[in-house]
Structure formats: structure tokens, C-alpha cells
MARTOR-520536 format. One record per atom (N, C-alpha, C): residue in one letter; y, z, x; atom name; residue number from 1. Coordinates in pm, whole numbers. Each point is the difference from the previous one (the first is absolute). Layout:
BEGIN
+------+--------+--------+--------+------+-----+
: rest :  north :     up :   east : atom :  nr :
+------+--------+--------+--------+------+-----+
:    a :      Y :      Z :      X :   CA : NUM :
...
+------+--------+--------+--------+------+-----+
***
This chain:
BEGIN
+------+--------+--------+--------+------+-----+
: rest :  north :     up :   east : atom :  nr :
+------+--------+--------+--------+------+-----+
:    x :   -236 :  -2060 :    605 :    N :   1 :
:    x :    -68 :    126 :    -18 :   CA :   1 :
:    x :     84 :    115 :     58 :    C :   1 :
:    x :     44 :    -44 :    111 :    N :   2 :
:    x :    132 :    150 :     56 :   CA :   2 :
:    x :     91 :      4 :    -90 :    C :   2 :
:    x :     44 :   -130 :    -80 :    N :   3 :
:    x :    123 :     86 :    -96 :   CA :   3 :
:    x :    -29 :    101 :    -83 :    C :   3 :
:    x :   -177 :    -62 :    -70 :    N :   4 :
:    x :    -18 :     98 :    -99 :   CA :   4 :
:    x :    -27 :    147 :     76 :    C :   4 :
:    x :    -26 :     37 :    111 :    N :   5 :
:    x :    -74 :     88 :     46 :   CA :   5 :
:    x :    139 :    122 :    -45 :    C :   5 :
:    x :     90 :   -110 :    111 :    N :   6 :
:    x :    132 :     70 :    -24 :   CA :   6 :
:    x :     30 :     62 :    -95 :    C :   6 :
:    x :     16 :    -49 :   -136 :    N :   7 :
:    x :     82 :     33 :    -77 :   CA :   7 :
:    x :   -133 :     82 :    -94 :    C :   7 :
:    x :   -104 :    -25 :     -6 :    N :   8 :
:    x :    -95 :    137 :     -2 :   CA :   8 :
:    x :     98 :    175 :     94 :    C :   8 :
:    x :     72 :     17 :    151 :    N :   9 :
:    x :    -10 :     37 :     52 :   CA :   9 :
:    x :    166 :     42 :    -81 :    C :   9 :
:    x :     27 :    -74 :    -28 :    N :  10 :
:    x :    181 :      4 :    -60 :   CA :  10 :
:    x :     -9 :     79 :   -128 :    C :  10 :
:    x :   -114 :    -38 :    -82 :    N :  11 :
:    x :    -58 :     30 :   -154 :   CA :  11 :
:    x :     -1 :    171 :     35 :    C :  11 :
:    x :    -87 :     46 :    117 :    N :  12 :
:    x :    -44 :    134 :     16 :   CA :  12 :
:    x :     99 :    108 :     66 :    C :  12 :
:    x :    129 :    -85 :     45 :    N :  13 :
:    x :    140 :     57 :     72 :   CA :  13 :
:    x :     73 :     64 :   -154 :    C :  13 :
:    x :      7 :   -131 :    -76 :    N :  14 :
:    x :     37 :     13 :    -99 :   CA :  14 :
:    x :    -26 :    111 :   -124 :    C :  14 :
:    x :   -123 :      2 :     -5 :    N :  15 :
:    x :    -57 :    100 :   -103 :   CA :  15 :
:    x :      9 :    155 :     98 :    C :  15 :
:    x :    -24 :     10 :    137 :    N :  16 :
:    x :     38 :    112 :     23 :   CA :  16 :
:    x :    140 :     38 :      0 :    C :  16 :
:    x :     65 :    -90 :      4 :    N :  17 :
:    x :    185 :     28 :    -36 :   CA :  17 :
:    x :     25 :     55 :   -146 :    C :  17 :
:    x :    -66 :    -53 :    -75 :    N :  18 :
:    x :      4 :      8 :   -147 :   CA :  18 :
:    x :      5 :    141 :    -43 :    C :  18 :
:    x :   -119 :     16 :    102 :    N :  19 :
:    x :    -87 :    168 :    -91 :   CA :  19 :
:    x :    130 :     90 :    137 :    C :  19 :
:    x :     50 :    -46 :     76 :    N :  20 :
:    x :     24 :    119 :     63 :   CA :  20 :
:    x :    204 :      4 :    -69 :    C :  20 :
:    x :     29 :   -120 :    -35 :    N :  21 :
:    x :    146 :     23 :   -131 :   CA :  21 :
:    x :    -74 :     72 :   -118 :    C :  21 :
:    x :   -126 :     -5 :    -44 :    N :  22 :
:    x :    -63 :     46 :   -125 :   CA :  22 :
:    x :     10 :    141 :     20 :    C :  22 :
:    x :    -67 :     35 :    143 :    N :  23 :
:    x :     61 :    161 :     32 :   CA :  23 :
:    x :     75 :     75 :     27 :    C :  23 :
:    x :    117 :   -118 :     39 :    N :  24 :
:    x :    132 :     82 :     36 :   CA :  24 :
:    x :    101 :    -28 :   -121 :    C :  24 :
:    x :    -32 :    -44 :   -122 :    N :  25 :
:    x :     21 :     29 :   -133 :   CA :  25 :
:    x :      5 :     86 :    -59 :    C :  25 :
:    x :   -163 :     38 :     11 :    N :  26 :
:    x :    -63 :    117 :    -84 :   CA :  26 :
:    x :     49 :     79 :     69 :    C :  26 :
:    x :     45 :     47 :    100 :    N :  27 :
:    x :    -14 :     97 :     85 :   CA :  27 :
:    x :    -55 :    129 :    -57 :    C :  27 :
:    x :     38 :     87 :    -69 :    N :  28 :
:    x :     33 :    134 :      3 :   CA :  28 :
:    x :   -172 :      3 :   -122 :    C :  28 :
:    x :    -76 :    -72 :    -17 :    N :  29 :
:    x :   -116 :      6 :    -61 :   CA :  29 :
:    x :   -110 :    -61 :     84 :    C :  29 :
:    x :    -95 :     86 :     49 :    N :  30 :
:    x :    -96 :    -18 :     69 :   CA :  30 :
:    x :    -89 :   -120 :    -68 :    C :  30 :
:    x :    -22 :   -120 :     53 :    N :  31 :
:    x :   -144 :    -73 :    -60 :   CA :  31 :
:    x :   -105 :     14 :     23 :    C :  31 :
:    x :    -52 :    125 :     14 :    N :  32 :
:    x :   -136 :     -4 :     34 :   CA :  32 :
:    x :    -57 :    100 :   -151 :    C :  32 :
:    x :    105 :     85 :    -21 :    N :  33 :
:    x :    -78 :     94 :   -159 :   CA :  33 :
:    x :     78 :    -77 :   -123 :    C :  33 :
:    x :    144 :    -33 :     58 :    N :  34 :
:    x :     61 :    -86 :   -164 :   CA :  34 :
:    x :    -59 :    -77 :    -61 :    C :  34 :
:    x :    -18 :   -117 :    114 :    N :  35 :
:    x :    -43 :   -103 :    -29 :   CA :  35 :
:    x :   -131 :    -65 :     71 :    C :  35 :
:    x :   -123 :     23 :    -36 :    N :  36 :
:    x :   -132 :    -31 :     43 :   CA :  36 :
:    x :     -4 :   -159 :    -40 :    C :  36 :
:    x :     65 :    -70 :    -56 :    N :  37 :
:    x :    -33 :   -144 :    -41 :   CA :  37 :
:    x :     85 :   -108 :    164 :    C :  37 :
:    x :     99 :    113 :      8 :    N :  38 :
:    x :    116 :    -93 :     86 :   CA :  38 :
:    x :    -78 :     23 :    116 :    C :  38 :
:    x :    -37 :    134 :      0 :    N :  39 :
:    x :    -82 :     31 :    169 :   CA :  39 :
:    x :   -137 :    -76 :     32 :    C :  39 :
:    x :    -72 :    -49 :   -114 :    N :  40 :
:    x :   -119 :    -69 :     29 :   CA :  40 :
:    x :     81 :   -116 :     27 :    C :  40 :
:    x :     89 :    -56 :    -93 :    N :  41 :
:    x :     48 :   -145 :     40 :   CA :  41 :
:    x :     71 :    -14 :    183 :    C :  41 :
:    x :     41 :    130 :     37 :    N :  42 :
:    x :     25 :    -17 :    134 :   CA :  42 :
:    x :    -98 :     -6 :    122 :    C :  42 :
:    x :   -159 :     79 :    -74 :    N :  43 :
:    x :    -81 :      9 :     78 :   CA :  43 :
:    x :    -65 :   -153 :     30 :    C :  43 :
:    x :     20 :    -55 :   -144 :    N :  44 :
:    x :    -84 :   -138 :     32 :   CA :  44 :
:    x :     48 :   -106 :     47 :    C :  44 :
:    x :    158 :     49 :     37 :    N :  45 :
:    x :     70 :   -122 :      1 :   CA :  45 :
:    x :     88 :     -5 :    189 :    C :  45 :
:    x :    -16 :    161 :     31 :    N :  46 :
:    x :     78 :     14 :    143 :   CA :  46 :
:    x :   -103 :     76 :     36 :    C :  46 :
:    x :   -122 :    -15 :     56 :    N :  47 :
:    x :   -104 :     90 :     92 :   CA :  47 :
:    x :     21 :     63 :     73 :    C :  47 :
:    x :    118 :    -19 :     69 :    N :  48 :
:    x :     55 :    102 :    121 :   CA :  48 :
:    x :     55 :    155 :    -62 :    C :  48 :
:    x :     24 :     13 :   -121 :    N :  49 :
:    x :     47 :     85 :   -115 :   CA :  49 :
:    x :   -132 :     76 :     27 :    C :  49 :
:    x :    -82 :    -58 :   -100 :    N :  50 :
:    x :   -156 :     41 :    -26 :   CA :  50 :
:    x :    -25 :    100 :    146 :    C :  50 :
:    x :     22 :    -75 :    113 :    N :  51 :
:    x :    -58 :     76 :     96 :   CA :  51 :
:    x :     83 :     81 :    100 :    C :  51 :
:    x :     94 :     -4 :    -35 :    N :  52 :
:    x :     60 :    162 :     57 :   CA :  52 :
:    x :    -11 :     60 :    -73 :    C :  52 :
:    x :     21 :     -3 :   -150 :    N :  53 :
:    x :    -59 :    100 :    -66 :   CA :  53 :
:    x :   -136 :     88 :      3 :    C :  53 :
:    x :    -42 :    -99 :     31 :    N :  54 :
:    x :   -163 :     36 :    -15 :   CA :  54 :
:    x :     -4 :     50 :     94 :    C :  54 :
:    x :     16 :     -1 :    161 :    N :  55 :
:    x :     -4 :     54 :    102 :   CA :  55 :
:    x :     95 :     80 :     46 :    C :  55 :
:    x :     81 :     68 :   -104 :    N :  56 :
:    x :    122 :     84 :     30 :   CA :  56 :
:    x :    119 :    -29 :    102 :    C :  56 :
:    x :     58 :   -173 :     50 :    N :  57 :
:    x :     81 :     14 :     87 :   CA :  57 :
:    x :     84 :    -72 :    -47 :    C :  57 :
:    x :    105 :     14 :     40 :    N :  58 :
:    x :    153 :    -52 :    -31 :   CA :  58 :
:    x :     61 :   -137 :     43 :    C :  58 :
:    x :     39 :   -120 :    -44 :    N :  59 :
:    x :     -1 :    -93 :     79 :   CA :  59 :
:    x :    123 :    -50 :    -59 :    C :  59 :
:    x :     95 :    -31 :    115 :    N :  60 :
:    x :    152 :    -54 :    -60 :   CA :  60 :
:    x :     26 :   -148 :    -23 :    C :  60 :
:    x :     44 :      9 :   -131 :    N :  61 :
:    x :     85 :   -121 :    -61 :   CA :  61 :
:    x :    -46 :   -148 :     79 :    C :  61 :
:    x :     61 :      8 :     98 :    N :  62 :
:    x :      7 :   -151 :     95 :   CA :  62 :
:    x :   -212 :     34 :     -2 :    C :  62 :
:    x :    -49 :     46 :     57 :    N :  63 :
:    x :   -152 :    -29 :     13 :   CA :  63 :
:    x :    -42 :     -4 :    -79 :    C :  63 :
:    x :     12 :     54 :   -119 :    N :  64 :
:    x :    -45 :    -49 :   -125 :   CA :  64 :
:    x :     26 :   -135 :    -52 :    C :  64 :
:    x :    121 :    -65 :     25 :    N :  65 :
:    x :     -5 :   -122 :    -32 :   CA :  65 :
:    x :    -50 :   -113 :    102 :    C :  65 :
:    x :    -22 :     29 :    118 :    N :  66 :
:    x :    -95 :    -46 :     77 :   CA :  66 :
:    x :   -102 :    -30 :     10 :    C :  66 :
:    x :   -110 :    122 :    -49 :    N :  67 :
:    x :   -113 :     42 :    -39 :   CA :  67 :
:    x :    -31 :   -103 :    -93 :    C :  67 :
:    x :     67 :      3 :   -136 :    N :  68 :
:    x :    -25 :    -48 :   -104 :   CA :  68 :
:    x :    -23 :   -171 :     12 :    C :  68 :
:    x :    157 :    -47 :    109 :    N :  69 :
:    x :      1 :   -133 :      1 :   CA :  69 :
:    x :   -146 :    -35 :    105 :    C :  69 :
:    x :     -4 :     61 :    114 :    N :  70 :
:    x :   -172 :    -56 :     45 :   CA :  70 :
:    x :    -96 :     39 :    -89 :    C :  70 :
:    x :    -11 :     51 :   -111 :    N :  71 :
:    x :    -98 :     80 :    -65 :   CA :  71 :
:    x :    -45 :   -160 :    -65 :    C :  71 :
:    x :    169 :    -21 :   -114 :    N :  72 :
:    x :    -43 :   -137 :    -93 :   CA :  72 :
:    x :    -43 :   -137 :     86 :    C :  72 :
:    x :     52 :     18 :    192 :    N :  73 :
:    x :     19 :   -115 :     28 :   CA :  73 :
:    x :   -170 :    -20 :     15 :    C :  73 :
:    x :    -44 :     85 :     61 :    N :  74 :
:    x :   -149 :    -12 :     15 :   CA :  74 :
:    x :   -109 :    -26 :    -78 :    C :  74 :
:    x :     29 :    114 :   -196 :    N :  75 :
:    x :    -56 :    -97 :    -74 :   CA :  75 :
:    x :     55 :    -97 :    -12 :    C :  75 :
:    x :    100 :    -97 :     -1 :    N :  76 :
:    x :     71 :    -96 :     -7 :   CA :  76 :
:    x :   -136 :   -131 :     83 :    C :  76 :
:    x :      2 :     64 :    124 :    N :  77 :
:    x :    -50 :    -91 :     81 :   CA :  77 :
:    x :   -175 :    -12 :    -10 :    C :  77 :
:    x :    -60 :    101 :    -69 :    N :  78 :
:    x :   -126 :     -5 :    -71 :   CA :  78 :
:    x :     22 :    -72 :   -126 :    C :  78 :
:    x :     35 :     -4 :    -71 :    N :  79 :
:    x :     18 :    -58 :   -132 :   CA :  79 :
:    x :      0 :   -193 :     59 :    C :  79 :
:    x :    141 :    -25 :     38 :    N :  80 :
:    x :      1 :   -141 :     38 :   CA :  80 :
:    x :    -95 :    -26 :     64 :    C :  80 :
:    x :    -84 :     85 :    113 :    N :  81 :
:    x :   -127 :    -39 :     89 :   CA :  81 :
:    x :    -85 :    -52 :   -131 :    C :  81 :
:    x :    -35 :    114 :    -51 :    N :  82 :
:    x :   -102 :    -27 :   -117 :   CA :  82 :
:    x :     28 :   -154 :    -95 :    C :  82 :
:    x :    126 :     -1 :    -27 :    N :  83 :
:    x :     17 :    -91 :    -90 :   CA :  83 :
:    x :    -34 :   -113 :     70 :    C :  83 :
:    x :     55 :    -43 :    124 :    N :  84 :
:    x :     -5 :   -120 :     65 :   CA :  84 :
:    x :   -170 :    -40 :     -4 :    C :  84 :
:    x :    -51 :    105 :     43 :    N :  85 :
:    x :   -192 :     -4 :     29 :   CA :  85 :
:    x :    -17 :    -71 :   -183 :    C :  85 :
:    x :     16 :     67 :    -98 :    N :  86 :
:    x :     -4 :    -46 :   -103 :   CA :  86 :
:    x :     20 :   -166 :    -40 :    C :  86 :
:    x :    107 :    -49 :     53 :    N :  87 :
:    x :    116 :    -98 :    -21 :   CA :  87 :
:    x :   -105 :   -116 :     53 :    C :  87 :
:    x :    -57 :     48 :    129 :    N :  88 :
:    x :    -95 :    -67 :     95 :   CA :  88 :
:    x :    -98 :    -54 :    -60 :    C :  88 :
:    x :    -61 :    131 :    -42 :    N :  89 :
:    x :   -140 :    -21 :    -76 :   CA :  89 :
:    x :    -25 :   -118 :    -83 :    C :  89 :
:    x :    115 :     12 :   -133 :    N :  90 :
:    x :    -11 :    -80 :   -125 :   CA :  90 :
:    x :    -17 :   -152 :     92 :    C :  90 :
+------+--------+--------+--------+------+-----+
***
């Protein structure tokens, strides 16, 4: 169960790495008026995004991918909780 937790926690390092090469790509085009499809996909996918935005504060690179990796590791570790209770049951 810790490997999976892990790599839940690796999954959410990962996808915040993704979107933050995705932005230093795009650079010189804002995603928040270009592109409303890419910015929901970042909201649902890196929460720490969602909420400096939402709360107007600035948060650098390295904590963002921090954020993100305890973010997935935790659902990570609800999900397998759940599943195992499941696993039990049957």
C-alpha cells in the first residue's frame, strides 16, 4: 500500500511539472483568457493553482510541486484506504 501511496504522490509531482513546462512554453500567452479549456484542466488537476489564484497569492515553482505531490499523495492514501475497506468487505 506505501508503494501505491507513493507513486500516487510521484503521479501529482509529475503533472505539476507538466503544466509548469506547459507554461514556460506558452510563455508570452496568458492561460487564463486564451485558453479557458487548459485553465480548467489545470484547476482540476493541480489545486494548489486553483488556490492562489483564487486567493490572490503567489507561490513558487518548487511549492507547487510539493503541494501537488502531498495533495495526490493524500488522495492517494484515501482512495487505497477505501479500496482495501472494499477488498475486505467482499
Amino acid at each position: 500500500m506505501k508503494r501505491r501511496i507513493v507513486t500516487w504522490a510521484i503521479a501529482g509531482f509529475l503533472v505539476a511539472g507538466f503544466w509548469a513546462l506547459y507554461a514556460a512554453a506558452t510563455f508570452p500567452s496568458p492561460l487564463i483568457s486564451d485558453q479557458p479549456i487548459v485553465w480548467t484542466l489545470i484547476n482540476i488537476t493541480c489545486p494548489i493553482a486553483f488556490a492562489s489564484f483564487h486567493f490572490h497569492f503567489g507561490i513558487k515553482l518548487y511549492w507547487v510541486l510539493l503541494a501537488n505531490a502531498a495533495t495526490y499523495g493524500l488522495f492517494g492514501l484515501a482512495v487505497e484506504s477505501l479500496w482495501q475497506q472494499l477488498s475486505h468487505a467482499k
